[in-house]
Backbone bond lengths (Angstrom), bond angles and torsions (degrees), N, CA, C in turn:
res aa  C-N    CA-C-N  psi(-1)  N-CA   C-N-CA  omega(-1)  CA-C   N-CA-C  phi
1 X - - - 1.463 - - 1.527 108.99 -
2 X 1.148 124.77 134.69 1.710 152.28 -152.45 2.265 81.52 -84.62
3 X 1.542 98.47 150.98 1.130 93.35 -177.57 1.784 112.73 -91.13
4 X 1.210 76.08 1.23 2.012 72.01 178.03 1.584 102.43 -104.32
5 X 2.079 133.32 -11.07 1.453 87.46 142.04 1.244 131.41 -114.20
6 X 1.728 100.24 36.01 1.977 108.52 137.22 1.213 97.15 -40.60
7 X 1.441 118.84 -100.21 1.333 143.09 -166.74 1.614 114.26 -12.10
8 X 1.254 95.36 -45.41 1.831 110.58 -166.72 1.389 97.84 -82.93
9 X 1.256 131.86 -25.06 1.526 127.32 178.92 1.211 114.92 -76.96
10 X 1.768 102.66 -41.15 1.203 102.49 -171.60 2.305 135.80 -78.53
11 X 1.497 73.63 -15.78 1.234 114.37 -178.39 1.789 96.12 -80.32
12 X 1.125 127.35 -63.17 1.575 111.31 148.77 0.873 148.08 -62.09
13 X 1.358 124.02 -6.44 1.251 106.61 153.52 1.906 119.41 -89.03
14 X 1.429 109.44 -16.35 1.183 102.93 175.76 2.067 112.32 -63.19
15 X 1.156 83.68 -32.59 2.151 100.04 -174.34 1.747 91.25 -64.20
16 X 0.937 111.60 -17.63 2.070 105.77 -175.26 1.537 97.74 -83.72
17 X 1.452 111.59 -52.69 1.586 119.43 -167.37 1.427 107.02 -75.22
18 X 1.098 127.10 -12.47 1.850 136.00 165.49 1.631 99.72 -78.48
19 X 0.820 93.89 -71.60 2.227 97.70 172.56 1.904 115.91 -28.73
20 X 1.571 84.81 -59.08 1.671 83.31 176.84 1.086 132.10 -88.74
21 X 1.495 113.20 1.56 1.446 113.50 164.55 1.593 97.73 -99.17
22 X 0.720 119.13 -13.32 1.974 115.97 178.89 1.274 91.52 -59.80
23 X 1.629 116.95 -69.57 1.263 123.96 173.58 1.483 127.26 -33.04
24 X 1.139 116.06 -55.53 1.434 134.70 167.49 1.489 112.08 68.67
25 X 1.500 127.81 -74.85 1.458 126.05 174.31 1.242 109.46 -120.52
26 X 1.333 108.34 59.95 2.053 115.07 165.58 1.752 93.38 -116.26
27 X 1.883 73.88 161.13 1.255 72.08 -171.14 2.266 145.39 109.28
28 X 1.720 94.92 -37.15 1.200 109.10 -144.08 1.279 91.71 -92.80
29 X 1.610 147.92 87.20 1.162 143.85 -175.89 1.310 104.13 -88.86
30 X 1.799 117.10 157.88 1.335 111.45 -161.93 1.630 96.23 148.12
31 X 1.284 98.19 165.03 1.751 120.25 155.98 1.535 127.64 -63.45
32 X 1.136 108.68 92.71 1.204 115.14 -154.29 1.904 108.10 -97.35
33 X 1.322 112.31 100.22 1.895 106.99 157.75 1.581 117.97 -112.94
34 X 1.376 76.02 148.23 1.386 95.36 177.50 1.574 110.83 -79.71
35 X 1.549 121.61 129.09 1.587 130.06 -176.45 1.853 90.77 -108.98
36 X 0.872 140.25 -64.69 1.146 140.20 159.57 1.959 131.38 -78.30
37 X 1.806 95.04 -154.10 1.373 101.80 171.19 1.577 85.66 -100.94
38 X 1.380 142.17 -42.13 1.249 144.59 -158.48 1.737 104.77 -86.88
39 X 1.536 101.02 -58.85 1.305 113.55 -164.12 1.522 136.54 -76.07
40 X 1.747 139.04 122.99 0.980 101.97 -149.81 1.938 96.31 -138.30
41 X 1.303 101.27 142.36 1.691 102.36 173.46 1.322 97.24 -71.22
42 X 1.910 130.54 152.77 1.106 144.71 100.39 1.338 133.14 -108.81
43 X 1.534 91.14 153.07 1.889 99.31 -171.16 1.771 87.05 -132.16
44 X 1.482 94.71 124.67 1.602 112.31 173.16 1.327 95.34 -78.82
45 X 1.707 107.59 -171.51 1.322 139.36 170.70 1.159 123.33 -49.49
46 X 1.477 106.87 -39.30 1.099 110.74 175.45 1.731 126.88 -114.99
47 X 1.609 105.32 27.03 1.193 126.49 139.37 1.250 83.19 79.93
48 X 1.212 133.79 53.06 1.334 146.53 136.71 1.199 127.91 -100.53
49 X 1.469 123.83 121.11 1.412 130.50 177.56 1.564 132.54 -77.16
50 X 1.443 120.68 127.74 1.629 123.23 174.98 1.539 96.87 -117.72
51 X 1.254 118.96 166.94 1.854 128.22 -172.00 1.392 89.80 -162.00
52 X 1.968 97.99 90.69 0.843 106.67 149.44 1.504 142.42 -77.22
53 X 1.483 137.88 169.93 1.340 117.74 -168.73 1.780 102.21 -153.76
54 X 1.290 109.15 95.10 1.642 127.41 -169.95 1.575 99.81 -69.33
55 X 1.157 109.82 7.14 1.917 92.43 174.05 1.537 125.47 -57.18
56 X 0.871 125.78 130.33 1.880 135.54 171.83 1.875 93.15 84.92
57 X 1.392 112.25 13.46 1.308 97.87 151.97 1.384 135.38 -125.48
58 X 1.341 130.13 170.22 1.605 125.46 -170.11 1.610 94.27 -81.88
59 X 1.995 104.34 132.94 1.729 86.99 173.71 1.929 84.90 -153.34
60 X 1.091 100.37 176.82 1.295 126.74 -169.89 1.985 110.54 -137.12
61 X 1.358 76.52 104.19 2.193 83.10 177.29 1.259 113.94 -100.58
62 X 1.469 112.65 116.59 1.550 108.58 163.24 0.991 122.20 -98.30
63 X 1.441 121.02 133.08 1.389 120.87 -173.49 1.687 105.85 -118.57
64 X 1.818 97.79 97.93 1.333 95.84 -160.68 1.482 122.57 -76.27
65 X 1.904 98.76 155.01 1.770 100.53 177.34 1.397 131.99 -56.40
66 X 1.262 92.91 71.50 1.563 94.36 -173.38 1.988 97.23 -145.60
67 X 1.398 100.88 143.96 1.412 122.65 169.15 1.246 115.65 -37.58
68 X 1.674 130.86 99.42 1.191 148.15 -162.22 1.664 112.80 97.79
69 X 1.012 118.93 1.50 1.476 120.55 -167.83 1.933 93.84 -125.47
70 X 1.421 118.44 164.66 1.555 137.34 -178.57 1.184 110.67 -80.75
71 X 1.198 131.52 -2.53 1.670 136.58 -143.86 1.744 110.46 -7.84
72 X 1.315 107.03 64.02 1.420 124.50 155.52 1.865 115.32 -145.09
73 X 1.575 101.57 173.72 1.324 108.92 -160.50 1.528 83.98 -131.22
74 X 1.807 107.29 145.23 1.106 127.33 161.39 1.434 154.57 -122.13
75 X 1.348 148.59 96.68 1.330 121.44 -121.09 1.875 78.15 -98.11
76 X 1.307 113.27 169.90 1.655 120.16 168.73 1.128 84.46 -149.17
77 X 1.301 133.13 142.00 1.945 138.37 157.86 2.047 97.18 -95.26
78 X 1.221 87.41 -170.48 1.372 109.63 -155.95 1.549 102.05 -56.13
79 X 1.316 101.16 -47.60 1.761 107.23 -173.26 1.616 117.17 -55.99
80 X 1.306 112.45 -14.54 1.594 115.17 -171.40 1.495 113.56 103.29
81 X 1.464 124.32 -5.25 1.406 112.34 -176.54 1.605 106.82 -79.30
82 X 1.034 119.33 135.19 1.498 133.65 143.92 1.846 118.93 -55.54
83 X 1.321 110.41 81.17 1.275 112.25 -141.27 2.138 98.70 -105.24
84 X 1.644 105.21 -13.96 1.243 112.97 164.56 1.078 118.45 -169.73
85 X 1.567 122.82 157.09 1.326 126.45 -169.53 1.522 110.29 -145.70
86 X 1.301 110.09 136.01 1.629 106.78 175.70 1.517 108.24 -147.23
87 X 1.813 114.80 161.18 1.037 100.63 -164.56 1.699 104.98 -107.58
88 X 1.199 122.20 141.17 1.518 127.63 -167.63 1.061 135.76 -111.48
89 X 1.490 134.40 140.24 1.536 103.68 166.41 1.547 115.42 -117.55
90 X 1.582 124.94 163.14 1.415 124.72 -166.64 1.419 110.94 -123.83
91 X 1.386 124.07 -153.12 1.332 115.85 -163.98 1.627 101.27 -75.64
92 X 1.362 106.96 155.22 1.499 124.37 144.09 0.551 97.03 -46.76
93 X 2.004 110.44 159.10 1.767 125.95 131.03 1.098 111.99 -46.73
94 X 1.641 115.63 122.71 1.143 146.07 139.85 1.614 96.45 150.63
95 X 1.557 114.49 -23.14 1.268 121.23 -149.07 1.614 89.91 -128.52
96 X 1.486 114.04 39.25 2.100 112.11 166.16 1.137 95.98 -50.27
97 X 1.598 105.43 150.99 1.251 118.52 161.34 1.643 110.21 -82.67
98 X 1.037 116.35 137.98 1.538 104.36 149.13 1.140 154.23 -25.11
99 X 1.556 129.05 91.57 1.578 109.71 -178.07 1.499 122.45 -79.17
100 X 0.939 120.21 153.70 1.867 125.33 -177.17 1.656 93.15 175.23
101 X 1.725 67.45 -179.41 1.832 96.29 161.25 1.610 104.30 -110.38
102 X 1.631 115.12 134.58 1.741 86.49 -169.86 2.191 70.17 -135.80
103 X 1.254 97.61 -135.76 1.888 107.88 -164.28 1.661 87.51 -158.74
104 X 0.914 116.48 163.84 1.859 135.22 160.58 1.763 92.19 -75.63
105 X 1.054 113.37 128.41 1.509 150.84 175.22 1.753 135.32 -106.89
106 X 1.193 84.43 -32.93 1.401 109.28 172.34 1.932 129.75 -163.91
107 X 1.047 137.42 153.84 1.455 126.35 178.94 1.109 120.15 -139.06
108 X 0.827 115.09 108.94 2.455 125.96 -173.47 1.173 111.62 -114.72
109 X 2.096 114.45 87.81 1.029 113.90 179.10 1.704 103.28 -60.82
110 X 1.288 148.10 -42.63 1.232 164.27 128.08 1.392 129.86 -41.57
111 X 1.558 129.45 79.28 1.498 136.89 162.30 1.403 137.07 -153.56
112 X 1.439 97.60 143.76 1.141 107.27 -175.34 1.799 93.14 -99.42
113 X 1.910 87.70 147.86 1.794 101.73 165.77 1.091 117.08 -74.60
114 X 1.733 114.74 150.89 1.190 102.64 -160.20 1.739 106.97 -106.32
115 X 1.942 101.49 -21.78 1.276 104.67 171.29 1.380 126.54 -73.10
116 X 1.820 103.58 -32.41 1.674 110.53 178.73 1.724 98.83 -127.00
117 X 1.746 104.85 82.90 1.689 83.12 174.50 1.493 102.48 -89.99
118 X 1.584 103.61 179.52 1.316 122.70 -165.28 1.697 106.06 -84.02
119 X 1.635 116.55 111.18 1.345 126.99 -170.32 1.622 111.92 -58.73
120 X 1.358 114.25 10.45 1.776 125.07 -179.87 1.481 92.32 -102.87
121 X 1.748 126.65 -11.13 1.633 119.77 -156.29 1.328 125.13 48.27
122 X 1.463 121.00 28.88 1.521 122.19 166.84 1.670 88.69 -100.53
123 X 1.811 100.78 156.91 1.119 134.69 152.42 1.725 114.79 -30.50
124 X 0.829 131.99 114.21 1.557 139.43 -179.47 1.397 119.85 -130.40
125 X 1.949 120.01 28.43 1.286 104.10 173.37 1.649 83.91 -155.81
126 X 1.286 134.93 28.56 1.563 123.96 -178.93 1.584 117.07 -84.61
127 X 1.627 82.11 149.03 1.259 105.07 -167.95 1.947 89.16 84.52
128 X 1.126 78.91 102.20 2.249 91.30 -163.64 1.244 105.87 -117.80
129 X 1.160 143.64 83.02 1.908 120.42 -175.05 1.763 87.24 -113.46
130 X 1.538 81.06 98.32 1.931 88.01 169.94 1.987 113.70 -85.42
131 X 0.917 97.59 157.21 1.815 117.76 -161.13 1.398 125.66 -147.43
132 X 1.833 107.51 14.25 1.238 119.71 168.03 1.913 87.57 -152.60
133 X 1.703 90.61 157.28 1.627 109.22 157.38 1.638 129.43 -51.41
134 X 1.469 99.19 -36.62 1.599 128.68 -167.09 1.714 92.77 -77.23
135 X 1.130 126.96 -10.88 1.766 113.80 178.77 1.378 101.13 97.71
136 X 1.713 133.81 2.11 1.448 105.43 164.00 1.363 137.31 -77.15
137 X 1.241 134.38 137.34 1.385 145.23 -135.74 1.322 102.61 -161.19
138 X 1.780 109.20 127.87 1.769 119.18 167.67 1.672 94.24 -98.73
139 X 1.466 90.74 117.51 1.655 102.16 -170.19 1.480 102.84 -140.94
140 X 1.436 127.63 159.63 1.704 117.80 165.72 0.869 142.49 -58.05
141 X 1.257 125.36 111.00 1.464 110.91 -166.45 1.564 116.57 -149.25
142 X 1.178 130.00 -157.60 1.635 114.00 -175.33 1.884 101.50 -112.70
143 X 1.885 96.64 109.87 1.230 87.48 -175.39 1.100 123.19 -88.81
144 X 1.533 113.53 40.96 1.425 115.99 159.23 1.575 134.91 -95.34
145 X 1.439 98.53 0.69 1.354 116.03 171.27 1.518 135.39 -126.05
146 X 0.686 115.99 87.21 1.745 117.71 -164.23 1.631 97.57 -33.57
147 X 1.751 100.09 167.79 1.391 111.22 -165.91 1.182 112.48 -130.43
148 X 1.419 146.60 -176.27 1.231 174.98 22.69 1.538 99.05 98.64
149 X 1.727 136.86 -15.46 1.175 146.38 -154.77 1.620 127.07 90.61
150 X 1.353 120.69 0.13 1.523 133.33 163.76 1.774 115.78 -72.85
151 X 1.053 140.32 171.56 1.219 157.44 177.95 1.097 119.16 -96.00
152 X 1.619 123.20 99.47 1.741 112.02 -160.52 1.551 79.36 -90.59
153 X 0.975 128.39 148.47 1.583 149.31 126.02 1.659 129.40 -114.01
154 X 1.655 108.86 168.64 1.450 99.01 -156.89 1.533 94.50 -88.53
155 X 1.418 116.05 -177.26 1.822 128.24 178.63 1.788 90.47 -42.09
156 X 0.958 114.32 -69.75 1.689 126.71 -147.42 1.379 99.17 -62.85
157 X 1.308 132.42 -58.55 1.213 125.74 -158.64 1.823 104.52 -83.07
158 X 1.764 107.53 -30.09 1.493 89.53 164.12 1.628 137.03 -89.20
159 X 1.383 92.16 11.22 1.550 81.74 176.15 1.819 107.73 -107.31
160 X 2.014 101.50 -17.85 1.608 89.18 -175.97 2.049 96.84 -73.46
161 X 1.154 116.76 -25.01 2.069 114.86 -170.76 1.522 76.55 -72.55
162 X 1.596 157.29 -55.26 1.182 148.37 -139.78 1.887 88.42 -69.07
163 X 0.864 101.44 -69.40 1.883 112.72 -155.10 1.713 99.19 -62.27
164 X 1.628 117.10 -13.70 1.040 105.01 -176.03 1.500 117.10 -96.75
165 X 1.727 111.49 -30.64 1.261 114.16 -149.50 1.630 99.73 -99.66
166 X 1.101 123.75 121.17 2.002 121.39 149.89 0.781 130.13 -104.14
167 X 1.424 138.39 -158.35 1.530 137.68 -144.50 1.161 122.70 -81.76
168 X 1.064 111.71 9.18 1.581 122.98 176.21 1.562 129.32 -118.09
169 X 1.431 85.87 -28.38 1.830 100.68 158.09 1.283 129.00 -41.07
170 X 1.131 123.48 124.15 1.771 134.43 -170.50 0.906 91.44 -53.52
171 X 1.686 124.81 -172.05 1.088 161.07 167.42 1.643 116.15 -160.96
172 X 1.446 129.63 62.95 1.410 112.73 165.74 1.462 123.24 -65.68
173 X 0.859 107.76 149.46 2.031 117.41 179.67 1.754 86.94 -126.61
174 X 1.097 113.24 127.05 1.755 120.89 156.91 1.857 108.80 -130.36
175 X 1.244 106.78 171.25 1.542 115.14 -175.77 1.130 100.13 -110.43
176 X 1.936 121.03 -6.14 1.285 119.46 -128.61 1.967 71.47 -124.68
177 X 1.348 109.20 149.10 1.556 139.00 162.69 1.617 91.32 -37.79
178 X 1.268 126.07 140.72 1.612 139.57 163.31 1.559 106.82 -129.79
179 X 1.261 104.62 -19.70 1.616 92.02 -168.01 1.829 111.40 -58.51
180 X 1.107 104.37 -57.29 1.816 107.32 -175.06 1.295 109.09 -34.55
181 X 1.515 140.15 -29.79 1.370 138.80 -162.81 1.882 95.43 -82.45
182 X 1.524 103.27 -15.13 1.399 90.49 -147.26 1.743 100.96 -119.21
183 X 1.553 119.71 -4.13 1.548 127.15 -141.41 1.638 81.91 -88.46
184 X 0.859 120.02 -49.87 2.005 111.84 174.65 1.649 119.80 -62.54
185 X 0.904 107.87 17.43 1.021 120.51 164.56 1.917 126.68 -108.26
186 X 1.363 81.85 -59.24 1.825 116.59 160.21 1.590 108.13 -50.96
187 X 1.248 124.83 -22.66 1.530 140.30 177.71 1.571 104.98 -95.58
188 X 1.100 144.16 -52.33 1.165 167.21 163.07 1.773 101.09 -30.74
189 X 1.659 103.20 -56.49 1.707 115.09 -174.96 1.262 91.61 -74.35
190 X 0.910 161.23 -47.86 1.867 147.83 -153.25 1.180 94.94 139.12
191 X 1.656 142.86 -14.72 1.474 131.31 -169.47 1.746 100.12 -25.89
192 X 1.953 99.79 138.08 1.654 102.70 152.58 1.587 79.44 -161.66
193 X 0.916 106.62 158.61 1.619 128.73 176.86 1.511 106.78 -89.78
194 X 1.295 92.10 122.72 2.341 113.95 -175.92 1.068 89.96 -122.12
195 X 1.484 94.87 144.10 1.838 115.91 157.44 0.921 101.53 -36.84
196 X 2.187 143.72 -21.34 1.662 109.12 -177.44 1.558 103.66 -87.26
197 X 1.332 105.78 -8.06 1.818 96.42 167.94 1.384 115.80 -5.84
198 X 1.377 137.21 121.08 1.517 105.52 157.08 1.859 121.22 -92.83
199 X 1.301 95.95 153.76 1.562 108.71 -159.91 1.284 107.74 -49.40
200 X 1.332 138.60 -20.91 1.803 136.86 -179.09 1.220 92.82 -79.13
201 X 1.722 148.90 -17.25 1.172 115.85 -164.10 1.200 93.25 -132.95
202 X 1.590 136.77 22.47 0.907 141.78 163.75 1.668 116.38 -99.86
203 X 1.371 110.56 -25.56 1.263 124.50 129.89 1.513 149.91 -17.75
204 X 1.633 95.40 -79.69 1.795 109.30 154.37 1.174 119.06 -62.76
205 X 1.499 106.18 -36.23 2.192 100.18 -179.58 1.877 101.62 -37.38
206 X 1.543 91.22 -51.21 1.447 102.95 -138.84 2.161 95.98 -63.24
207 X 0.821 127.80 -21.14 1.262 134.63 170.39 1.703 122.66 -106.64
208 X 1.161 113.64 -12.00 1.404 124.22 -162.23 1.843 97.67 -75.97
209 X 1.247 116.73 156.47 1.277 118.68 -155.55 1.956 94.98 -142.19
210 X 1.515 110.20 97.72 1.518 117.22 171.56 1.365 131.44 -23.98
211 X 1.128 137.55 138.15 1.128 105.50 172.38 2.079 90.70 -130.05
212 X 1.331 96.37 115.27 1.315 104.36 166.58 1.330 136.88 -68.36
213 X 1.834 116.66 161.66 1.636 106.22 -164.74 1.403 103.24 -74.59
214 X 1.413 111.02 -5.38 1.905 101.55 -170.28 2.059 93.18 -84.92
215 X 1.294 115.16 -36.56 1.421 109.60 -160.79 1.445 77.25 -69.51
216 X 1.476 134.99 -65.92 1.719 126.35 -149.81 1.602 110.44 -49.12
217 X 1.145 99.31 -23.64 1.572 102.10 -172.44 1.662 137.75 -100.52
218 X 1.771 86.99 -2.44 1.198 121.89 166.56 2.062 100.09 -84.19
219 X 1.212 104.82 -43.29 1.670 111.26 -177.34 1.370 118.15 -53.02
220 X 1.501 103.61 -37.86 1.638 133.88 -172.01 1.307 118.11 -91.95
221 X 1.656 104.18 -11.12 1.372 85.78 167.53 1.694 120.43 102.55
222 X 1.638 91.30 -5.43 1.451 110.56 -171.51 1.910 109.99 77.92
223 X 0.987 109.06 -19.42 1.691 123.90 -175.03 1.903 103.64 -71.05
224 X 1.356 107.26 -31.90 1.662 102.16 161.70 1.494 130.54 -121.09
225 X 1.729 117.36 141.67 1.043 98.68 -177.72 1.693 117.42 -98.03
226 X 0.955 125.52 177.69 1.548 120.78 -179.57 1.464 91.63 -124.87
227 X 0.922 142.53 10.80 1.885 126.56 -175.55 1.589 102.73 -110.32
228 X 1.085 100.59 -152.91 1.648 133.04 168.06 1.676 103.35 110.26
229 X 1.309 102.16 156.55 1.977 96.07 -178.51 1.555 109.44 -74.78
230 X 1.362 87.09 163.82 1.568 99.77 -179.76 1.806 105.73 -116.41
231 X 1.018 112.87 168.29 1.491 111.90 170.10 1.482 105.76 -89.82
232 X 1.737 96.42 168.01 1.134 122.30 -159.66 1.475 101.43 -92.35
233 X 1.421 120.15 123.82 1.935 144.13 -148.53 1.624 81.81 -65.48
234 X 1.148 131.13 -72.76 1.501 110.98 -152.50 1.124 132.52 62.72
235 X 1.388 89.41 18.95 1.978 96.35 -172.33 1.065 103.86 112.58
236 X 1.690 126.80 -62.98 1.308 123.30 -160.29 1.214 125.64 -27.14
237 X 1.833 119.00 -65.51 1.306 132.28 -164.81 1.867 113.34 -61.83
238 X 1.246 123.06 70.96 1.530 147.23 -162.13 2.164 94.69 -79.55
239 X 1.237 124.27 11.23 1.492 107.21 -164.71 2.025 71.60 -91.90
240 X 1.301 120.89 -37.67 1.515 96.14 -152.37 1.738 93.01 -121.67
């Protein structure tokens, strides 16, 4: 082999290993817990563990509607604030969503599904930030009915994560409870519990057990923090 396509091989494969660390935690399907607000266990298929750790980046946690999980979604940006929260619903049985760590992939302020469109022919998935190949997408939808495996959220919370998040924005999916990493924070924004509470997470409040930035950081080793302020809800924060 000629040394220039050395050069050319080598030069591609370095351009792959720049890509996937750009990328960094897309991609990572698996059993997903949360160890922190930042930090996160996965266990693949083959029951091997990675701990990833989203600090200083923009990410989005779903904590899907399902038994053991918050059935709400949370955006945090890079700085650590818990900056919105809404409450969601995800696939039916037959139709789980995926857990991983995945990235925004694509974005459809405007779409219709193409496997289940809406028999009226309106748009039934806008405001689209898809995060798998397979078409899953946290988009608007009615989170009173589980779905097909997409992320129903309400008008407000999917269009302010729509206008905020791009192609680099996380996407965690867990099965596993997120709120405790995050409720001192959620307290911090104006959190108080209203009749629009919805009843699954008015539920978990009532047993759910905090987990503070001094305990997370005792877990971590002192090496992570779990705090920093958040802004003031203004309405925004719509999960409670």
């Amino acid at each position: 082999m000629r040394n220039g396509d050395l050069l050319l091989r080598f030069s591609s494969i370095l351009l792959v290993c720049f890509l996937t660390l750009e990328a960094g935690y897309t991609g990572l399907r698996g059993d997903v817990s949360p160890l922190s607000k930042s930090r996160f266990s996965v266990i693949d298929a083959n029951g091997s563990e990675n701990v990833v750790d989203m600090a200083g980046k923009d990410f989005i946690v779903i904590s899907l509607r399902e038994k053991g999980a918050d059935g709400a979604a949370y955006a945090i940006d890079r700085d650590g604030v818990v900056w919105w929260a809404s409450p969601i619903s995800s696939g039916a049985k037959g139709y789980e969503t995926p857990s991983g760590i995945f990235r925004v992939i694509r974005k459809e302020r405007h779409h219709m599904s193409k496997q289940h469109p809406d028999p009226k022919g309106v748009n039934n998935m806008d405001f689209s930030l898809f995060f798998t190949e397979g078409g899953h997408a946290l988009h608007m939808g009615n989170t009173n009915a589980m779905s097909h495996g997409c992320i129903h959220v309400g008008e407000k919370g999917a269009s302010a994560m729509f206008d905020w998040a791009n192609y680099k924005t996380g996407i965690v999916v867990t099965r596993k409870h997120y709120l405790p990493f995050v409720y001192h924070d959620l307290i911090k924004s104006g959190y108080r519990e209203t009749d629009k509470t919805p009843a699954h997470i008015k539920a978990y409040l009532k047993e759910m057990k905090p987990v503070t930035p001094d305990e997370t950081r005792e877990k971590m080793d002192g090496n992570i923090s779990a705090g920093g302020d958040i802004h003031s809800s203004d309405g925004a924060t719509d999960v409670f």
